[in-house]
C-alpha positions as CSV (number, residue, x, y, z in Angstrom):
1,X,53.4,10.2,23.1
2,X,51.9,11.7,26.1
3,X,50.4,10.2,29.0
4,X,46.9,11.7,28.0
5,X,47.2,10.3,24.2
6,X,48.5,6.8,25.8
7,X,45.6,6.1,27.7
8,X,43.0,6.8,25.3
9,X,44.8,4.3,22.9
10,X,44.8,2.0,25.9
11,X,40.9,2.3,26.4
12,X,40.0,1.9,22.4
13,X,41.9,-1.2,22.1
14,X,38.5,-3.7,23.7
15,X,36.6,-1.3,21.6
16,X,38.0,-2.1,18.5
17,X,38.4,-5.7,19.3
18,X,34.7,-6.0,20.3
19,X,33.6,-4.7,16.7
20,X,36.4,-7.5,15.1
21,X,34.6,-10.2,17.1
22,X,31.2,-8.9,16.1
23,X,32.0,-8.9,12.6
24,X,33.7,-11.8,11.9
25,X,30.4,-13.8,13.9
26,X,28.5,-16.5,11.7
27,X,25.5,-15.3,9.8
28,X,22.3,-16.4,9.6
29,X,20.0,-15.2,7.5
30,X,16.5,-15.7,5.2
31,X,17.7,-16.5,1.9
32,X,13.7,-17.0,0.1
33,X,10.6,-18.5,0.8
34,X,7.6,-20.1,-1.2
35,X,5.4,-18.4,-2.6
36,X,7.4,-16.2,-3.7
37,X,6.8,-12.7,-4.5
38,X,6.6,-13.8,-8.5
39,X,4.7,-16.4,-8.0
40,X,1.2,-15.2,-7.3
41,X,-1.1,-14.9,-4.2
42,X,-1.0,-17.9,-1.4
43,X,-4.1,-19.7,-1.9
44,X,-6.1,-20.5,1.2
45,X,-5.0,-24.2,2.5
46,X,-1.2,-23.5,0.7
47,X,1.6,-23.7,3.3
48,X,4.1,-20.8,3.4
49,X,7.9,-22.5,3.2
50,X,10.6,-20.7,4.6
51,X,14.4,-21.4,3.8
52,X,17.4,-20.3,5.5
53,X,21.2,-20.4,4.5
54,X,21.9,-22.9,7.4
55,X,20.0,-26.0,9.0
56,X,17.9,-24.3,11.6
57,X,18.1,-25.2,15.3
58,X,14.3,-26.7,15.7
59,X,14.4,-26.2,19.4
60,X,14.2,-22.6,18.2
61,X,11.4,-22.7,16.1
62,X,8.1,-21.5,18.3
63,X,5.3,-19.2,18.3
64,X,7.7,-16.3,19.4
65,X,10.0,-17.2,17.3
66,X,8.1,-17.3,13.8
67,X,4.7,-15.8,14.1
68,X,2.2,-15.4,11.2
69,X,-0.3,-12.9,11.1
70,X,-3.4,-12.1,9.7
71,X,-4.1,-8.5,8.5
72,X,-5.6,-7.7,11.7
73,X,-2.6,-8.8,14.0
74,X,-4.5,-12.0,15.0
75,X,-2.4,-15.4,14.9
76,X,-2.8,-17.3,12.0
77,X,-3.9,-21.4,12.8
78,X,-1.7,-23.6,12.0
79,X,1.4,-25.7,12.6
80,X,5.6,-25.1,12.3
81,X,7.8,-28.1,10.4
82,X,11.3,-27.8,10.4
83,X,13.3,-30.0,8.2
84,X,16.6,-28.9,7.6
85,X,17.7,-25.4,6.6
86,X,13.7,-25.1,5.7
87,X,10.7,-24.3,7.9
88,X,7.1,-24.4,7.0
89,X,3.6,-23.2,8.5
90,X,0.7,-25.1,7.6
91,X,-2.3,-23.5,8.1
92,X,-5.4,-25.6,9.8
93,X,-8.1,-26.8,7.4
94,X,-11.1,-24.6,6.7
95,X,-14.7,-26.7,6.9
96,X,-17.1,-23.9,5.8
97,X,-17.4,-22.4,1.9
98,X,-15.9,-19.2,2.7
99,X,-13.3,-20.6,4.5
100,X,-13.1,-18.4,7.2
101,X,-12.7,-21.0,9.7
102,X,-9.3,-21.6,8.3
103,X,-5.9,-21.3,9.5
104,X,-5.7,-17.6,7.6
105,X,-9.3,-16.7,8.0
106,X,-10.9,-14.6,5.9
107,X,-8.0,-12.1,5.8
108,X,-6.8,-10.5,2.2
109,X,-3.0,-11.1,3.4
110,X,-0.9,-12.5,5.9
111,X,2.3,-11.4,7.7
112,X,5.4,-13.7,8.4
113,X,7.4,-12.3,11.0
114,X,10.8,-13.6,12.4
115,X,12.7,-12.8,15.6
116,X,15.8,-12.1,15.1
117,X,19.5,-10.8,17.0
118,X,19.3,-8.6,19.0
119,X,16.2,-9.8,21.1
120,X,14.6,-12.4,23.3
121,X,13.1,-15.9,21.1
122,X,15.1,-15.2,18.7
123,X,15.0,-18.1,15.9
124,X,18.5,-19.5,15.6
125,X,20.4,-21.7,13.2
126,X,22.5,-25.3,15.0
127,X,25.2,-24.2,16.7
128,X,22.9,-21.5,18.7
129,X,23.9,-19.3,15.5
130,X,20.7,-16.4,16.2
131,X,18.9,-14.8,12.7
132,X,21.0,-12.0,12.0
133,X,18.2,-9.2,12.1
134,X,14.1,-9.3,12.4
135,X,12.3,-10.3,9.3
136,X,8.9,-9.3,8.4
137,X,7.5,-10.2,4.7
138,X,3.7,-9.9,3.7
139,X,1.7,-12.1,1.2
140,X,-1.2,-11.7,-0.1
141,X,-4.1,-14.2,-0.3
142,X,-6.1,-15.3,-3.1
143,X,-9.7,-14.2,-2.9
144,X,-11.8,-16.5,-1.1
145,X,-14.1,-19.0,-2.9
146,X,-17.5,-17.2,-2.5
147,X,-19.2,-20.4,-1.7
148,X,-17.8,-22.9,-4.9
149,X,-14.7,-25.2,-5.5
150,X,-11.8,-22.6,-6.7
151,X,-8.7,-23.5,-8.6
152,X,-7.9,-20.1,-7.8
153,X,-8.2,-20.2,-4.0
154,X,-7.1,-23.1,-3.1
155,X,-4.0,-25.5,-3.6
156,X,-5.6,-29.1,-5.4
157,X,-3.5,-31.7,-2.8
158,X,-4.7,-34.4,-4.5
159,X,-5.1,-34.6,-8.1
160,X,-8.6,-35.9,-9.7
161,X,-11.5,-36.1,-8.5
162,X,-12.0,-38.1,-4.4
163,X,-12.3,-41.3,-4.2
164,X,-13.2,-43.6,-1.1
165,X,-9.9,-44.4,0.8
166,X,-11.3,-47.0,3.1
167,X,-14.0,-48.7,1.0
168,X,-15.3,-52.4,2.3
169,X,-13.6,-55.4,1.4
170,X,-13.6,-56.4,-2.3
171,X,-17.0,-58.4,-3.1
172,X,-18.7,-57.6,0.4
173,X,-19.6,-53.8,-0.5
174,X,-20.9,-53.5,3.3
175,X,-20.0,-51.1,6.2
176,X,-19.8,-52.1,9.5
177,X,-21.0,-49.5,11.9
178,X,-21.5,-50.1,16.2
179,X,-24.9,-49.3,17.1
180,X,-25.2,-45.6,18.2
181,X,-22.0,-44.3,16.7
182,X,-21.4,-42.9,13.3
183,X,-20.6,-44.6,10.2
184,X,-17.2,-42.4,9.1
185,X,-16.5,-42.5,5.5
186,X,-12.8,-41.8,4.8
187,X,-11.8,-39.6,1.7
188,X,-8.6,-39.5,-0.1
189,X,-8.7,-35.7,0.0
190,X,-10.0,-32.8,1.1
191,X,-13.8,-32.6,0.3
192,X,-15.7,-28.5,-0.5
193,X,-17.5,-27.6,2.2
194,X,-20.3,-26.9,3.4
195,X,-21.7,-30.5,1.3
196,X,-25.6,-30.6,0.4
197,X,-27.1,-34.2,1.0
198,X,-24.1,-36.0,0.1
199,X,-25.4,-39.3,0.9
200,X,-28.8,-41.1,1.2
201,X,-29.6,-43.3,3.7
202,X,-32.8,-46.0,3.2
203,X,-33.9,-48.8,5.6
204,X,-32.9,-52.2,3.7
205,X,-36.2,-53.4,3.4
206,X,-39.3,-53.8,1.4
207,X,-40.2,-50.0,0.9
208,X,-36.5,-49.1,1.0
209,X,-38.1,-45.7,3.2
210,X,-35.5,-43.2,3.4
211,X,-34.2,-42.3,6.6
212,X,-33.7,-38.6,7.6
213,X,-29.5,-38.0,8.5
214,X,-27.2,-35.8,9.8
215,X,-23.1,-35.4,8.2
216,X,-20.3,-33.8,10.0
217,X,-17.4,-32.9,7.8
218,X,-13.4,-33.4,9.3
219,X,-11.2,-32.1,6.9
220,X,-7.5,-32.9,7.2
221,X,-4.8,-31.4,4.9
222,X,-4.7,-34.2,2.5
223,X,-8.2,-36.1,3.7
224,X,-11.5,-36.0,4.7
225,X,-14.1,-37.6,7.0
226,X,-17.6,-37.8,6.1
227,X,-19.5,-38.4,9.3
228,X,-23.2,-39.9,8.8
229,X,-25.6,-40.3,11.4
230,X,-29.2,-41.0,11.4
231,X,-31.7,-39.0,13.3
232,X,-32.6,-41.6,15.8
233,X,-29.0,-43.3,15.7
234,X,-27.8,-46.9,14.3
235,X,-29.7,-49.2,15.2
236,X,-28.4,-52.7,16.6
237,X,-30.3,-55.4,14.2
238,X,-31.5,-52.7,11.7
239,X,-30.0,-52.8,7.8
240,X,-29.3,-50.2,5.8
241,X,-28.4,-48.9,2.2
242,X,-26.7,-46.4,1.9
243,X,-25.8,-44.1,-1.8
244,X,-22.9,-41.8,-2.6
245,X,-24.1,-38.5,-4.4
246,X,-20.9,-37.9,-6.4
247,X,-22.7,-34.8,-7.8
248,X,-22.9,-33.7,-3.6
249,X,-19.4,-34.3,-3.2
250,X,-16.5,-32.5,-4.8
251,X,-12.7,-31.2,-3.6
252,X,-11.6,-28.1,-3.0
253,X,-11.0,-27.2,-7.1
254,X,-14.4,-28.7,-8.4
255,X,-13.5,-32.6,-9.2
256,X,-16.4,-34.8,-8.6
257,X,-16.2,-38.2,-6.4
258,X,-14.4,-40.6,-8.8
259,X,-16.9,-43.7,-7.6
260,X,-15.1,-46.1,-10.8
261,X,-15.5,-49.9,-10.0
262,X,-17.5,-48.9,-7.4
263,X,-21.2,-49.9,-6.0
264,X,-23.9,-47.9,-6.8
265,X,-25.5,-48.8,-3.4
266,X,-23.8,-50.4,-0.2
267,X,-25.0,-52.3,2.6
268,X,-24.3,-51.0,6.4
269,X,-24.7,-53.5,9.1
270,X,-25.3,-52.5,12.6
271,X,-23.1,-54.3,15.0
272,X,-23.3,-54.5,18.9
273,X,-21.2,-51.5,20.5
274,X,-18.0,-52.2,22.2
275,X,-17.9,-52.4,25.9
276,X,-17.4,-48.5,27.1
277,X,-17.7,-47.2,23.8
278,X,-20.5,-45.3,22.6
């Protein structure tokens, strides 16, 4: 062999060996995610589940890292899980009837996209194992609910209709609310927004006068908080009766209030406000 031939030999040798090493390095890869392409369009509050084929690293899981987007590039609202070889986004609760206060907006599809080797952020498996390759994959949304309850926008968390989850104690059927604040009324799951007079409010008195109110809606991913104010605040001393509109107050796919065993009426009793609070 010549000396020409033996050093070019000499020089592919860490070449060749460089391409082994690459080869034989662990994988890590997207293996499917929910919903899945058969499975229809992601409705409007439905998480988006991603697995992998190993447990990912969840000190890698970040807004670089796994970013959905909404048709128009813009973030998508919402939070990352990671449990295992699995890794969810939930997208933030919508409190309007078109939903476009949501975590996907009012956008007709959404993008997931994944960092992957080679590349800065890069979402990696345990054992610092980085995602073979960057992964994009679209969905589409479901339409949004043009102002009523939709089976077919939205994901029912909860089934039936809502119910009270923090009602007052058996046989008492009285709130207690601290004078100036609101009386919070908790539900077992997300109500439909925006909600028409969903309670009346009456002085507990002779003429039972009706008092004029405010509600504020907080909508978790599995609850709700109904808000209730009157116009001139809780008053320390004053009593009130207050009534549940079940017809007012639906979830997200069109149940009514499920108000079984329950009052038809309930007492609220103001009480002195804590020390510092308001």
């Amino acid at each position: 062999m010549s000396a020409r031939r033996r050093a070019t030999s000499l020089l592919l040798l860490p070449l060749l060996g460089g391409g082994l090493a690459c080869a034989d390095r662990p994988s890590f890869r997207l293996v499917g995610h929910h919903p899945g392409e058969n499975e229809g369009p992601l409705r409007r509050n439905e998480a988006i589940t991603l697995l992998f084929d190993r447990e990912v690293d969840p000190s890698s899981v970040g807004a670089e890292s796994v970013r959905v987007e909404r048709a128009d590039g813009t973030p998508a609202a919402g939070r990352l899980e990671v449990e295992g070889r699995r890794v969810r986004f939930v997208p933030r609760p919508g409190r309007t009837g078109t939903w476009e206060d949501g975590g996907y907006g009012d956008s007709d599809r959404v993008a997931v996209v994944l960092a992957g080797f080679p590349g800065r952020g890069v979402l990696s498996a345990s054992g610092r194992i980085p995602l073979g390759e960057a992964v994009r994959r679209e969905l589409s949304l479901a339409p949004p609910p043009d102002g009523r309850p939709s089976a077919r926008s939205f994901r029912d968390p909860v089934p039936g209709g809502p119910r009270l989850a923090r009602p007052p104690a058996a046989g008492a059927g009285v709130f207690e609310v601290p004078a100036g604040a609101a009386l919070a009324l908790h539900f077992s799951e997300p109500l439909f927004p925006p909600i028409q007079e969903p309670v009346t409010l009456r002085f507990d008195d002779r003429d039972r006068t009706r008092v004029e109110t405010s509600t504020e809606l907080v909508q978790g991913e599995r609850d709700a908080v109904l808000l209730v104010r009157p116009a001139d605040g809780f008053r320390e001393g004053t009593r009130y009766l207050l009534e549940l509109r079940p017809e007012h107050l639906t979830d997200l796919v069109g149940s009514r209030f499920d108000g079984r065993g329950l009052p038809r009426e309930y007492g609220v009793r103001v009480i002195p406000a804590a020390e510092g609070g308001s």
